[in-house]
PyMOL Python script that loads the backbone (N, CA, C, O; Angstrom):
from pymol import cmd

cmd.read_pdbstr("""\
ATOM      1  N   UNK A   1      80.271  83.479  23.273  1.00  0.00           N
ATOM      2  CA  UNK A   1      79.405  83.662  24.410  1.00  0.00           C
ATOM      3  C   UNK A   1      80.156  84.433  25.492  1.00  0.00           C
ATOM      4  O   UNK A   1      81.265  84.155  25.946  1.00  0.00           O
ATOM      5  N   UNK A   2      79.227  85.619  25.881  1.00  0.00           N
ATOM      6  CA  UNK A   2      80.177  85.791  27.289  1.00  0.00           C
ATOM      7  C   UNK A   2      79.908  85.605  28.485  1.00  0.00           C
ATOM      8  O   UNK A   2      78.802  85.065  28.490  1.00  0.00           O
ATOM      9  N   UNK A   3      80.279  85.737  29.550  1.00  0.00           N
ATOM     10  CA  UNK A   3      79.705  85.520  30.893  1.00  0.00           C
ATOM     11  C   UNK A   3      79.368  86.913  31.473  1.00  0.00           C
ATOM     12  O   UNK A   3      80.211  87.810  31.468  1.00  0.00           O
ATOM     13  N   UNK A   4      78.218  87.067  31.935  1.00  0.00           N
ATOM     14  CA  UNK A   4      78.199  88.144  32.840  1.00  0.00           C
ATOM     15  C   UNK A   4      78.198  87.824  33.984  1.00  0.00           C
ATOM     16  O   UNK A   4      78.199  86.604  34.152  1.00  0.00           O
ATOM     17  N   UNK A   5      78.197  88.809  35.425  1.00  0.00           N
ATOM     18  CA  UNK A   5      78.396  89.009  36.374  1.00  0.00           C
ATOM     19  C   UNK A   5      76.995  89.837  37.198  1.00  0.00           C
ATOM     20  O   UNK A   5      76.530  90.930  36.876  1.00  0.00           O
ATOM     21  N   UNK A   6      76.701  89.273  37.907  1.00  0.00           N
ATOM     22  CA  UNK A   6      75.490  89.720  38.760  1.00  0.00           C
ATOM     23  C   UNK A   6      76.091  91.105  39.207  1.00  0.00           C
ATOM     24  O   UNK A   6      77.244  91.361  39.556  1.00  0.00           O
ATOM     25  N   UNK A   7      74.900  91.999  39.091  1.00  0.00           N
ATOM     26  CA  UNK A   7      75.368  93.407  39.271  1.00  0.00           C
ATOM     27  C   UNK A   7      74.646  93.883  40.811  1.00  0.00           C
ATOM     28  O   UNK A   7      74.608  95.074  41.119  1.00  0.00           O
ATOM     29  N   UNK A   8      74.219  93.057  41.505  1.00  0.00           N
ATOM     30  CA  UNK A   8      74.064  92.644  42.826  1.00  0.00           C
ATOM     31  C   UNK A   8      74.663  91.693  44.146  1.00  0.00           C
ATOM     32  O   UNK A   8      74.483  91.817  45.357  1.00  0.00           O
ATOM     33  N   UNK A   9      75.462  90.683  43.339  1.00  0.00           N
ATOM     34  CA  UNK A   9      76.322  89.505  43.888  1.00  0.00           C
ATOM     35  C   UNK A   9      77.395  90.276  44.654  1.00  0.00           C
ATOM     36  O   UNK A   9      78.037  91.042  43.936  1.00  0.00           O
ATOM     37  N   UNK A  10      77.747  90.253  45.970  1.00  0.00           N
ATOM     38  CA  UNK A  10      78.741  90.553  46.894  1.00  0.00           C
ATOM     39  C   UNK A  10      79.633  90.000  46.531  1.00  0.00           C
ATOM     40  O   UNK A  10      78.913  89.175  45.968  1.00  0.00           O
ATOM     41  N   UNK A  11      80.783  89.590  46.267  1.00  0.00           N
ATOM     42  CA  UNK A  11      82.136  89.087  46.023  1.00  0.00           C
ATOM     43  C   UNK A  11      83.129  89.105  47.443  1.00  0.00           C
ATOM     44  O   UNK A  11      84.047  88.346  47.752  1.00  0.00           O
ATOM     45  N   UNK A  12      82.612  90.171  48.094  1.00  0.00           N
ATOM     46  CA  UNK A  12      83.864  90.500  49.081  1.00  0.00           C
ATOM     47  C   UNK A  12      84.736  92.102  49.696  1.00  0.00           C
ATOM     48  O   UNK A  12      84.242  93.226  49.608  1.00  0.00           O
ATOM     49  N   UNK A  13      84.999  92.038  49.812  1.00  0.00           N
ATOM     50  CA  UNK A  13      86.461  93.161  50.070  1.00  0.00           C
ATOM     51  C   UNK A  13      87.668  92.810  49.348  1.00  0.00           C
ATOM     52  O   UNK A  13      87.883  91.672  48.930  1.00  0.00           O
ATOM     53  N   UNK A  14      88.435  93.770  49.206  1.00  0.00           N
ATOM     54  CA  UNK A  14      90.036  93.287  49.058  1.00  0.00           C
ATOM     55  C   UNK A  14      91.163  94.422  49.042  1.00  0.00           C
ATOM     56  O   UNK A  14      91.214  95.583  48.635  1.00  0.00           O
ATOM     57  N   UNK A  15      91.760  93.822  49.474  1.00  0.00           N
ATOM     58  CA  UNK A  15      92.997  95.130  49.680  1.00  0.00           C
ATOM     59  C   UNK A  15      93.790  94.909  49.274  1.00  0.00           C
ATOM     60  O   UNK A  15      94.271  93.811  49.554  1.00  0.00           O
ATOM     61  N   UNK A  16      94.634  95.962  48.135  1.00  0.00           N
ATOM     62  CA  UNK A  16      95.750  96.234  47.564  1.00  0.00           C
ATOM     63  C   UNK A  16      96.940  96.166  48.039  1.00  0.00           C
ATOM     64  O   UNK A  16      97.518  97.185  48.415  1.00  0.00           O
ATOM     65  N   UNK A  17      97.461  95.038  48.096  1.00  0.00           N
ATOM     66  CA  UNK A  17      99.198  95.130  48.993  1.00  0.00           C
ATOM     67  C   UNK A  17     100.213  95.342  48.205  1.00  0.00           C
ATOM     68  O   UNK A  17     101.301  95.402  48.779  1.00  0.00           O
ATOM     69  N   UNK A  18     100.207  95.485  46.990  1.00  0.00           N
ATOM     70  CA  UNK A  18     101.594  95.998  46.656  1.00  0.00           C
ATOM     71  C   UNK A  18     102.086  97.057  47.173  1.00  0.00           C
ATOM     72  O   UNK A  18     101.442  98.075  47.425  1.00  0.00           O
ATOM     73  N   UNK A  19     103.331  96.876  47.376  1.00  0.00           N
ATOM     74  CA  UNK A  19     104.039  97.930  48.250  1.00  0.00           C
ATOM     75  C   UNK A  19     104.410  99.130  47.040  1.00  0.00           C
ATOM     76  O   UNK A  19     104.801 100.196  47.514  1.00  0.00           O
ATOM     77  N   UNK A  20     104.343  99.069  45.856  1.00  0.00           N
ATOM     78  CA  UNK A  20     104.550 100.259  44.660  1.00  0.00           C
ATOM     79  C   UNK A  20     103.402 101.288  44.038  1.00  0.00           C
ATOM     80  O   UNK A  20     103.470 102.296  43.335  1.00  0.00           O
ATOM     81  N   UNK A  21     101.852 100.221  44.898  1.00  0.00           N
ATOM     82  CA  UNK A  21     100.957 100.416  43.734  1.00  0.00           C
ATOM     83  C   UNK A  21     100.222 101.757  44.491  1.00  0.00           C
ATOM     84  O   UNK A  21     100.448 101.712  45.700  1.00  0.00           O
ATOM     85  N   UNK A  22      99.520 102.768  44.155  1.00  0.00           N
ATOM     86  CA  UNK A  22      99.231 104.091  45.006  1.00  0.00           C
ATOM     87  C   UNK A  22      98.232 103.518  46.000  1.00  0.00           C
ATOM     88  O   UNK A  22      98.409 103.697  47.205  1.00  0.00           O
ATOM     89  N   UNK A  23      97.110 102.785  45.506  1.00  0.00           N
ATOM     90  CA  UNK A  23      96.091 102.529  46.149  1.00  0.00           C
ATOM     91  C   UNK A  23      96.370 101.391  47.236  1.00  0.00           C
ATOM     92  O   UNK A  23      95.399 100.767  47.664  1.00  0.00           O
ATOM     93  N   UNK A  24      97.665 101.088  47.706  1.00  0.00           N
ATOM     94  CA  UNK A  24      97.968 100.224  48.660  1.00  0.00           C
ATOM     95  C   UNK A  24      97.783 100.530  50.045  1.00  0.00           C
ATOM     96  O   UNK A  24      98.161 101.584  50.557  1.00  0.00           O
ATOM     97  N   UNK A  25      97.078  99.412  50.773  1.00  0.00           N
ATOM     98  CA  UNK A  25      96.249  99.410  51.974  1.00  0.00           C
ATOM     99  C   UNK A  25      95.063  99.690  51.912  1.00  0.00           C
ATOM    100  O   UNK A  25      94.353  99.618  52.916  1.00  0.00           O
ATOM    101  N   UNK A  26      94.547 100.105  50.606  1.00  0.00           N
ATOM    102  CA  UNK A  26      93.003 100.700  51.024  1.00  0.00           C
ATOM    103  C   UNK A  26      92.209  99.136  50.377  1.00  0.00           C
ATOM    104  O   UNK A  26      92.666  98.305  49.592  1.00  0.00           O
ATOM    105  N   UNK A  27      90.802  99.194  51.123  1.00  0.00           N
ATOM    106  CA  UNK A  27      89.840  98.264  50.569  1.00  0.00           C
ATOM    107  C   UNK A  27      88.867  98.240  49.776  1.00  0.00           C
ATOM    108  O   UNK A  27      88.339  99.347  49.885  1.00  0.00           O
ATOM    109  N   UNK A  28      88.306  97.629  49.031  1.00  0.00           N
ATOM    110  CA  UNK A  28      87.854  97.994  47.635  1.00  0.00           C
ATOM    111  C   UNK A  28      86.911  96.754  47.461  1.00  0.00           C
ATOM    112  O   UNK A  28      87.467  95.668  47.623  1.00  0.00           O
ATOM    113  N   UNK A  29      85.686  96.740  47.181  1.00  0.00           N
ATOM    114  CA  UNK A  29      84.372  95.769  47.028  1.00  0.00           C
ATOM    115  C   UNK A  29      85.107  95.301  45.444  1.00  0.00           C
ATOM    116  O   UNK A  29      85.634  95.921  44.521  1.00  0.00           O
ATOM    117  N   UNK A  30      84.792  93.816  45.748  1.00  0.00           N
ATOM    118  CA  UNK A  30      85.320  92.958  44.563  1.00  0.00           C
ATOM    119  C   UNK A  30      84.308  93.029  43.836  1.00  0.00           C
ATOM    120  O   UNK A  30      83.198  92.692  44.247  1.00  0.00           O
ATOM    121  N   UNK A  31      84.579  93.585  42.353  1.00  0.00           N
ATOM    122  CA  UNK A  31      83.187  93.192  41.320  1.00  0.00           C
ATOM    123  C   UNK A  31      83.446  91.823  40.470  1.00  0.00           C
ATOM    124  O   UNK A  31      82.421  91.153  40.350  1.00  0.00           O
ATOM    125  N   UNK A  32      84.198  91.469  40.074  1.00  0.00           N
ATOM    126  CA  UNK A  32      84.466  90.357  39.267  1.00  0.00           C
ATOM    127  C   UNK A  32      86.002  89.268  39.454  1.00  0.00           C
ATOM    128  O   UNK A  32      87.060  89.898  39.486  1.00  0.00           O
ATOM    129  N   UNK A  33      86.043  88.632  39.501  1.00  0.00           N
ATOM    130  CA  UNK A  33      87.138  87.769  38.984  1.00  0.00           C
ATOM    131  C   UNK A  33      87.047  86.975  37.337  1.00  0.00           C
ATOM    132  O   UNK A  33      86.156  86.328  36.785  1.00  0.00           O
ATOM    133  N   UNK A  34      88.589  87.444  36.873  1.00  0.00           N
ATOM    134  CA  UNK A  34      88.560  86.517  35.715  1.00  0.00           C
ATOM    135  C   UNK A  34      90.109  86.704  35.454  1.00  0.00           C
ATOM    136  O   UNK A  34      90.968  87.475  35.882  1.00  0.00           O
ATOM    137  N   UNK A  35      90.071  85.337  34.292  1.00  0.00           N
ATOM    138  CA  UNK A  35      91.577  84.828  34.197  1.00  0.00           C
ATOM    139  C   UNK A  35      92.030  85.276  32.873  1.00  0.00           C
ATOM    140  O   UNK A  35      91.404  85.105  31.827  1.00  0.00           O
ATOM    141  N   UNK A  36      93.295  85.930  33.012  1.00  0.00           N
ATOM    142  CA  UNK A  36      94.087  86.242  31.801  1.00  0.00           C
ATOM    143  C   UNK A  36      95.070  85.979  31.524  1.00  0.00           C
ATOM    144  O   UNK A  36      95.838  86.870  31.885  1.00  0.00           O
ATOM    145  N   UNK A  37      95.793  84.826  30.814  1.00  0.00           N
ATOM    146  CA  UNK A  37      96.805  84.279  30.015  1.00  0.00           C
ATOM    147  C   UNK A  37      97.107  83.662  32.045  1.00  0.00           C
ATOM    148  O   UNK A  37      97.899  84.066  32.896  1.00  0.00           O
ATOM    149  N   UNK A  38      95.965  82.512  32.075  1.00  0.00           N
ATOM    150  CA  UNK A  38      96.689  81.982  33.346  1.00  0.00           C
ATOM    151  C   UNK A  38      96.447  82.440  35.088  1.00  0.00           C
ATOM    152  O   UNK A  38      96.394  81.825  36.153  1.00  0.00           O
ATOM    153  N   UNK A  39      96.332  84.049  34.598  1.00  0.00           N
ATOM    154  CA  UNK A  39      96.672  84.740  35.858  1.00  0.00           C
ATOM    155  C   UNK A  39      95.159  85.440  36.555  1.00  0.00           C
ATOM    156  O   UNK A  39      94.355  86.055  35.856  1.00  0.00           O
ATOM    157  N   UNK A  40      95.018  85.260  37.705  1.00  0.00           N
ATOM    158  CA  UNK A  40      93.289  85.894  38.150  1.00  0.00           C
ATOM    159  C   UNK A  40      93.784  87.171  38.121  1.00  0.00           C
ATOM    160  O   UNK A  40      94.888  87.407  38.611  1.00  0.00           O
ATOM    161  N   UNK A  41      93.026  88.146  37.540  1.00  0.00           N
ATOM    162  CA  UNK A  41      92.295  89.531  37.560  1.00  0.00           C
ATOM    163  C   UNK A  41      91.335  90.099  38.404  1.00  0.00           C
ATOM    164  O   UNK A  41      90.256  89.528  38.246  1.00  0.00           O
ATOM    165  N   UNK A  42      91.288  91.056  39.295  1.00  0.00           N
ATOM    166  CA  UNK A  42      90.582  91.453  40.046  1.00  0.00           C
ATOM    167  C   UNK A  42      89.573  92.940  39.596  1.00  0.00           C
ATOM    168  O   UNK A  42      90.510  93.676  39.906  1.00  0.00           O
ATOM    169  N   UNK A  43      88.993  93.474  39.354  1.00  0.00           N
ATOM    170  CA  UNK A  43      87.885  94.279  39.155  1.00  0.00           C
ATOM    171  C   UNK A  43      87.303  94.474  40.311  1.00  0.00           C
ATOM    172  O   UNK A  43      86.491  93.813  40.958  1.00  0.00           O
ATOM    173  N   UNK A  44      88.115  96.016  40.572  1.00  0.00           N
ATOM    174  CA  UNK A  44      87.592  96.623  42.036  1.00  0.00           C
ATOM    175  C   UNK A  44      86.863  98.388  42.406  1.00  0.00           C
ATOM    176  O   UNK A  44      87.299  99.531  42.270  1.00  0.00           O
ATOM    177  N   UNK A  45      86.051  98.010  42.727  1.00  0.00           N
ATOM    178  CA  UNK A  45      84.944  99.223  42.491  1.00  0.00           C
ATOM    179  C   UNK A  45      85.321 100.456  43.679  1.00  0.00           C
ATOM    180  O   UNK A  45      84.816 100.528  44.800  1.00  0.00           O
ATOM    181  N   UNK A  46      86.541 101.558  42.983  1.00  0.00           N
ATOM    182  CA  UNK A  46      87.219 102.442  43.565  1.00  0.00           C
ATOM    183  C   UNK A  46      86.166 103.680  43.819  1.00  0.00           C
ATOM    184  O   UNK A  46      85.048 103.702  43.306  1.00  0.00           O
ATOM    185  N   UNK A  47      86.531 104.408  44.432  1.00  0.00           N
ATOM    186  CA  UNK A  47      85.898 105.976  44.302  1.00  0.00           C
ATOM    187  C   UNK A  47      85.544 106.665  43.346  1.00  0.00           C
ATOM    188  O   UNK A  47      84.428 107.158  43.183  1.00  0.00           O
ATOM    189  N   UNK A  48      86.793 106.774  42.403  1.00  0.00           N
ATOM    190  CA  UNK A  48      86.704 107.456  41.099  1.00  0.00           C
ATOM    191  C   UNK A  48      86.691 106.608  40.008  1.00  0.00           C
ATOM    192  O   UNK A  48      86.997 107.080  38.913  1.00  0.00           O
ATOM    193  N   UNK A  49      86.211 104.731  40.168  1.00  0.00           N
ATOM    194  CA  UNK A  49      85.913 104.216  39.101  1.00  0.00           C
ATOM    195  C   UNK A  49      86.405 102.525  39.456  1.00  0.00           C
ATOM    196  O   UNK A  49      86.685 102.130  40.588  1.00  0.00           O
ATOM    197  N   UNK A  50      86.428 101.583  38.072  1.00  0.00           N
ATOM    198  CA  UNK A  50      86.791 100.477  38.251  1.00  0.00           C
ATOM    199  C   UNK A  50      88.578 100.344  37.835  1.00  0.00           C
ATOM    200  O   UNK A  50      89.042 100.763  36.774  1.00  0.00           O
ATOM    201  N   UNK A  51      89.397  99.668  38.938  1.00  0.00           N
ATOM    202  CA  UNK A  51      90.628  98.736  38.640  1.00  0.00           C
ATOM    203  C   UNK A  51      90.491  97.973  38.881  1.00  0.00           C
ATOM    204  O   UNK A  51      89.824  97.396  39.740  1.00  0.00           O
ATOM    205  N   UNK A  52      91.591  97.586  37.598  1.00  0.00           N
ATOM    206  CA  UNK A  52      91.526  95.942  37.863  1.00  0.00           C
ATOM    207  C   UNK A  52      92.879  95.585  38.170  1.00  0.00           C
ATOM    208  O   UNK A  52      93.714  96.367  37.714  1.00  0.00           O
ATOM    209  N   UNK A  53      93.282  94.685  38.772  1.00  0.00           N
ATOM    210  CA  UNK A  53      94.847  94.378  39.356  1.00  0.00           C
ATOM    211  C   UNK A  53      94.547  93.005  39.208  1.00  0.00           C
ATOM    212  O   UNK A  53      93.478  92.468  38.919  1.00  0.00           O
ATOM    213  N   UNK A  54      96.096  92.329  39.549  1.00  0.00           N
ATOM    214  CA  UNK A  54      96.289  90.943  39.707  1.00  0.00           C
ATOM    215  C   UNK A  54      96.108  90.493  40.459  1.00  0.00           C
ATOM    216  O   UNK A  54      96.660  91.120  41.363  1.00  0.00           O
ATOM    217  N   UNK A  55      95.488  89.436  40.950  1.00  0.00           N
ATOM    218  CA  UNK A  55      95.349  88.338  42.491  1.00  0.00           C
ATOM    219  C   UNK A  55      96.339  89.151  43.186  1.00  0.00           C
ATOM    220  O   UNK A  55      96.141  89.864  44.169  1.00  0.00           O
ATOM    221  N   UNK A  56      97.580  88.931  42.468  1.00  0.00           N
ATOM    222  CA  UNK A  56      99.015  88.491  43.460  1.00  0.00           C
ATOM    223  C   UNK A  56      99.162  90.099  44.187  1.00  0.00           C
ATOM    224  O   UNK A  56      99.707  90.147  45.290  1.00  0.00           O
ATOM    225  N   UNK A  57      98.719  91.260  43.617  1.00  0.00           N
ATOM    226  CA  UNK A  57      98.678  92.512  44.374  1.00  0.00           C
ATOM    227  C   UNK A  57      98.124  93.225  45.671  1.00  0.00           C
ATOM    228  O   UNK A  57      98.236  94.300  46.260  1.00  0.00           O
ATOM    229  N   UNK A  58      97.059  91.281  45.851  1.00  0.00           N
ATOM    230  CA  UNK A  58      95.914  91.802  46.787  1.00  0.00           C
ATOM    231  C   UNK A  58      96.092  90.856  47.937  1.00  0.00           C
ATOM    232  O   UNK A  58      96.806  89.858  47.845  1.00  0.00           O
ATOM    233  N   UNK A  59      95.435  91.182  49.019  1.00  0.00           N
ATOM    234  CA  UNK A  59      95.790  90.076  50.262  1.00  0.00           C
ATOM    235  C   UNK A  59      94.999  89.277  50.076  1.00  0.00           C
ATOM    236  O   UNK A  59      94.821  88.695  51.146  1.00  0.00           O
ATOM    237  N   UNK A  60      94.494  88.948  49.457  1.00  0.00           N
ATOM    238  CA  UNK A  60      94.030  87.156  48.760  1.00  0.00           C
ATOM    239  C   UNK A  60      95.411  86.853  48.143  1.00  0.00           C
ATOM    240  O   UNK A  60      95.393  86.113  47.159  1.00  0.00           O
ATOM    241  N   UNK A  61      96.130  87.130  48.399  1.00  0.00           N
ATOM    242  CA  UNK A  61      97.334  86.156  47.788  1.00  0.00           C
ATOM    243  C   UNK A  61      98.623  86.642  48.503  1.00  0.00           C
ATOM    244  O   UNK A  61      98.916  87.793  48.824  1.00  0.00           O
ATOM    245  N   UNK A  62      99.506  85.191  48.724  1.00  0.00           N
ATOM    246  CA  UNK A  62     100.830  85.330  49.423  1.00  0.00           C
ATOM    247  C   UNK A  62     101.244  86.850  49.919  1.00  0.00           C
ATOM    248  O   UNK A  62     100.402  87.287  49.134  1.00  0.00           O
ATOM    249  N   UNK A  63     101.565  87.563  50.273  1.00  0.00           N
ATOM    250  CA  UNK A  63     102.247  89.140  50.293  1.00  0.00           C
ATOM    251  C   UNK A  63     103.703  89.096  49.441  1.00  0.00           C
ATOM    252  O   UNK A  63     104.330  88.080  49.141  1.00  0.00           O
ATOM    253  N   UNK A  64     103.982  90.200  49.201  1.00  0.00           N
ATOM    254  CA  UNK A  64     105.365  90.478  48.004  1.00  0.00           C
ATOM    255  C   UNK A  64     106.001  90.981  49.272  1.00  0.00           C
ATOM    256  O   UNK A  64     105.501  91.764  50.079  1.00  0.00           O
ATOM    257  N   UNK A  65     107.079  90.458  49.314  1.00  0.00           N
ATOM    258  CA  UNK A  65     108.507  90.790  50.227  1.00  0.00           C
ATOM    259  C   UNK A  65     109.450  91.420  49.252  1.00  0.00           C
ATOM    260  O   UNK A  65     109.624  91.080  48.082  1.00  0.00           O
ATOM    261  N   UNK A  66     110.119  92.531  50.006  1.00  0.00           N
ATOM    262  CA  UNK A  66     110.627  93.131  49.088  1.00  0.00           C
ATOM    263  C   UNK A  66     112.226  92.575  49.518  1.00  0.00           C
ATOM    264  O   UNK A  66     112.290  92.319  50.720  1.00  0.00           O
ATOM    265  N   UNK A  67     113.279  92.385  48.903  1.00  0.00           N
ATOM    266  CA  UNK A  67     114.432  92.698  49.666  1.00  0.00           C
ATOM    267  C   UNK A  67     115.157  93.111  50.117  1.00  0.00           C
ATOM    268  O   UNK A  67     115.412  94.256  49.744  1.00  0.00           O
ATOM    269  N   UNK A  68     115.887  92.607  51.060  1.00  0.00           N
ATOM    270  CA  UNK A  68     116.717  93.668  52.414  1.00  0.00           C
ATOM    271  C   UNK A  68     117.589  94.725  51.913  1.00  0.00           C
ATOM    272  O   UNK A  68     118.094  94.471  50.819  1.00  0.00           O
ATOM    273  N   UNK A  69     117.889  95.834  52.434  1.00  0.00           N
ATOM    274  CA  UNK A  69     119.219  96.492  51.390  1.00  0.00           C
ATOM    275  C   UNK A  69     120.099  96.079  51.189  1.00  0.00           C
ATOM    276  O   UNK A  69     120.111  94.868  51.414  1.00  0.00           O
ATOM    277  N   UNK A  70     121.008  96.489  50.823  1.00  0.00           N
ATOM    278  CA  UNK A  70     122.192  95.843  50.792  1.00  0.00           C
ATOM    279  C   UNK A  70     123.129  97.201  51.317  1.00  0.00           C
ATOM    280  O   UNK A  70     122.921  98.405  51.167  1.00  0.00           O
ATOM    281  N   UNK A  71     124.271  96.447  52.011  1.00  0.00           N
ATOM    282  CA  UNK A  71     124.815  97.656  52.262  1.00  0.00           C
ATOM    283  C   UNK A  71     126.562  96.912  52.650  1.00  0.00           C
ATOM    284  O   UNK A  71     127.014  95.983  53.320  1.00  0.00           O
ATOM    285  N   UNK A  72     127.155  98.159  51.620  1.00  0.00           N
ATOM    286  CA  UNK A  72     128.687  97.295  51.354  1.00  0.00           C
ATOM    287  C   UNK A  72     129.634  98.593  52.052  1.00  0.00           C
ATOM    288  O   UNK A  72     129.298  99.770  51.928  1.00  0.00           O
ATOM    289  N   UNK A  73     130.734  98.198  52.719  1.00  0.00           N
ATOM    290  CA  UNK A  73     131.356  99.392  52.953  1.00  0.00           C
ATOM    291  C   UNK A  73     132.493  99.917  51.633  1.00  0.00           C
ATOM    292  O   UNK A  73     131.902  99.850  50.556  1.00  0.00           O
ATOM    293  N   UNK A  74     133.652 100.309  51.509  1.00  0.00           N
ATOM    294  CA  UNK A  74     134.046 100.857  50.438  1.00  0.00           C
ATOM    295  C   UNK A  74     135.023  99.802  49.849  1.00  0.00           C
ATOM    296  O   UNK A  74     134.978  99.632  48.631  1.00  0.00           O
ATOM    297  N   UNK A  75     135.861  99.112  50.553  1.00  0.00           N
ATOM    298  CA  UNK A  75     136.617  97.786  51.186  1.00  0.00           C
ATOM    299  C   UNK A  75     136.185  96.450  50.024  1.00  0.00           C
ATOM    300  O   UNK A  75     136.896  95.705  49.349  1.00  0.00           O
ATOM    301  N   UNK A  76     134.916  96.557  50.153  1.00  0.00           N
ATOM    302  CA  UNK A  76     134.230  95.501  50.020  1.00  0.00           C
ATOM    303  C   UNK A  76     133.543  95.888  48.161  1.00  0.00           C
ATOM    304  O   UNK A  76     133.667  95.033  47.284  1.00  0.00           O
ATOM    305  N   UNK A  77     132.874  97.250  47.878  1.00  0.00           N
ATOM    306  CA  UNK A  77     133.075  97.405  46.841  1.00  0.00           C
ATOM    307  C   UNK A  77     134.510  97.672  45.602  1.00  0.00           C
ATOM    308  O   UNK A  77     134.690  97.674  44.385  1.00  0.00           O
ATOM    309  N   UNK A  78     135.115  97.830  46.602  1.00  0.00           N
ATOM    310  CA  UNK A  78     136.549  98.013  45.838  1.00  0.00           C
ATOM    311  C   UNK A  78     136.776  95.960  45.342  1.00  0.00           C
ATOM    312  O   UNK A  78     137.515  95.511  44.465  1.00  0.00           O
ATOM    313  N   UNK A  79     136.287  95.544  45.837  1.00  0.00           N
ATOM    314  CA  UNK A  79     136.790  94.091  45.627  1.00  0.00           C
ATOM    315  C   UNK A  79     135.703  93.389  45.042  1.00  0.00           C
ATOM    316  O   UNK A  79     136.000  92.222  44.787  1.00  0.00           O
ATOM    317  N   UNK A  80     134.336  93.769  44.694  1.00  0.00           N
ATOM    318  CA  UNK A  80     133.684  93.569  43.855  1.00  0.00           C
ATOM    319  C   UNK A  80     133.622  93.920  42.529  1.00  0.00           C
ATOM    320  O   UNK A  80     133.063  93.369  41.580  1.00  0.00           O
ATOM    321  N   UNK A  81     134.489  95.236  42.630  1.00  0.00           N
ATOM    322  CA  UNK A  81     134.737  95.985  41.027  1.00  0.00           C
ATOM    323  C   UNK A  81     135.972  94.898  40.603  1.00  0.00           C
ATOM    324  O   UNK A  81     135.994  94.311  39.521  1.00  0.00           O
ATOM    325  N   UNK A  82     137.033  94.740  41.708  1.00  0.00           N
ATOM    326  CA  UNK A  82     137.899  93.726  40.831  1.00  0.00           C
ATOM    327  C   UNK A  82     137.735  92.529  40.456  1.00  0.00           C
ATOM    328  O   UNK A  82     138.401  92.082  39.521  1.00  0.00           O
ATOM    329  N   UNK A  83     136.664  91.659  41.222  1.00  0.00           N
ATOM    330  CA  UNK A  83     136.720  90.409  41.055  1.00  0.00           C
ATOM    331  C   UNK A  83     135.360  90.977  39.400  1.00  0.00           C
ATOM    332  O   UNK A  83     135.400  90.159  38.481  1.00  0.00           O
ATOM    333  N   UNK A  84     134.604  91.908  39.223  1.00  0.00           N
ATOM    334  CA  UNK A  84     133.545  92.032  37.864  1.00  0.00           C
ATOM    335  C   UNK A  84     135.040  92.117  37.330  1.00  0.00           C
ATOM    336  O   UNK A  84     135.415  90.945  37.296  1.00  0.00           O
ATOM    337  N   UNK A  85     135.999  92.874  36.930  1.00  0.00           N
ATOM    338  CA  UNK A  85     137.406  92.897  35.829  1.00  0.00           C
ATOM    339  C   UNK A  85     137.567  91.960  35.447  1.00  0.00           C
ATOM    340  O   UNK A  85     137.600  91.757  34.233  1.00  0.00           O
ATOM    341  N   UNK A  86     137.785  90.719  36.636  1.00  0.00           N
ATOM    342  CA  UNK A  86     138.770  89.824  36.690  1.00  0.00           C
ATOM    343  C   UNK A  86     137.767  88.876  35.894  1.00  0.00           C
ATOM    344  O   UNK A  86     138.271  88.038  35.147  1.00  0.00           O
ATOM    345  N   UNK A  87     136.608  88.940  35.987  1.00  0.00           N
ATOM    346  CA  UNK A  87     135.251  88.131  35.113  1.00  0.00           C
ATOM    347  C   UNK A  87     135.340  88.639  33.773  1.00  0.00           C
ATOM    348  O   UNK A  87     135.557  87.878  32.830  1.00  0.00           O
ATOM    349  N   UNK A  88     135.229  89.535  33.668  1.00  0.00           N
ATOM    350  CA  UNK A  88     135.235  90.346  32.495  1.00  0.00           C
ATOM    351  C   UNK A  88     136.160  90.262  31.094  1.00  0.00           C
ATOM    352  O   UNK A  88     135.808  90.328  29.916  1.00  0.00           O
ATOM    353  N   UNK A  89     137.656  90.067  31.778  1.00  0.00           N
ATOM    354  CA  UNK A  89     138.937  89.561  31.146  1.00  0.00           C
ATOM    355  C   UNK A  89     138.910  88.046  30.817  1.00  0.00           C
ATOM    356  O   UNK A  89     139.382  87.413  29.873  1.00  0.00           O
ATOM    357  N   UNK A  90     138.311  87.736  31.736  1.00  0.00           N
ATOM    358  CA  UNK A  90     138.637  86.253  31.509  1.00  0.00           C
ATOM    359  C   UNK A  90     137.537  85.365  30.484  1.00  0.00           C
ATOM    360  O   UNK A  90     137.616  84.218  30.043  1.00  0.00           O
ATOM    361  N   UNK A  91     136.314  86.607  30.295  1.00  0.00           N
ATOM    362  CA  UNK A  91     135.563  86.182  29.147  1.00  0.00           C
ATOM    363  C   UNK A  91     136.037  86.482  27.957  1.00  0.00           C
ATOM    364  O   UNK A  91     135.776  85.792  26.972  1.00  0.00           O
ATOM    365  N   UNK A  92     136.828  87.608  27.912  1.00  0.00           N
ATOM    366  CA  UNK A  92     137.514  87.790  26.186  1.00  0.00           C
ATOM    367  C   UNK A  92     138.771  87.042  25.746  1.00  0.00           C
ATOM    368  O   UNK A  92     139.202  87.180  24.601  1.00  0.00           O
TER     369      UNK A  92
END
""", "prot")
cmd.dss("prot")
cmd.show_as("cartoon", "prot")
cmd.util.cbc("prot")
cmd.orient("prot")
């Protein structure tokens, strides 16, 4: 059996927050929700057609933080390469 989806039913808005994905920040009329291996699926009715993304991509869900840079001066990588050796040796 399958389920269909009212091809009139409003669902909403939703906006794309992944910070990688192209269509991020723009808003997009929700056509469907459904679950795959666990995870909600979104079905979103674009310009040039339907995507579908994960909950977790959209601001219906937590936001993705990316992390801070990192930033080492030369000092400091010089003493990370020795202490990876000093790991390294001491596994063989």
């Amino acid at each position: 059996m399958q389920n269909a989806h009212l091809v009139n039913s409003h669902l909403g808005m939703v906006t794309i927050s992944h910070p990688f994905h192209p269509l991020q920040g723009q808003s997009f009329s929700l056509l469907s929700i459904r679950e795959v291996n666990g995870l909600r699926r979104y079905s979103l009715q674009t310009d040039t057609g339907v995507v579908c993304v994960p909950e977790t991509w959209t601001n219906h869900h937590a936001p993705i933080t990316l992390p801070p840079s990192l930033s080492f001066d030369l000092l400091t990588l010089k003493e990370l390469a020795q202490l990876l050796r000093t790991l390294e040796e001491s596994l063989k």
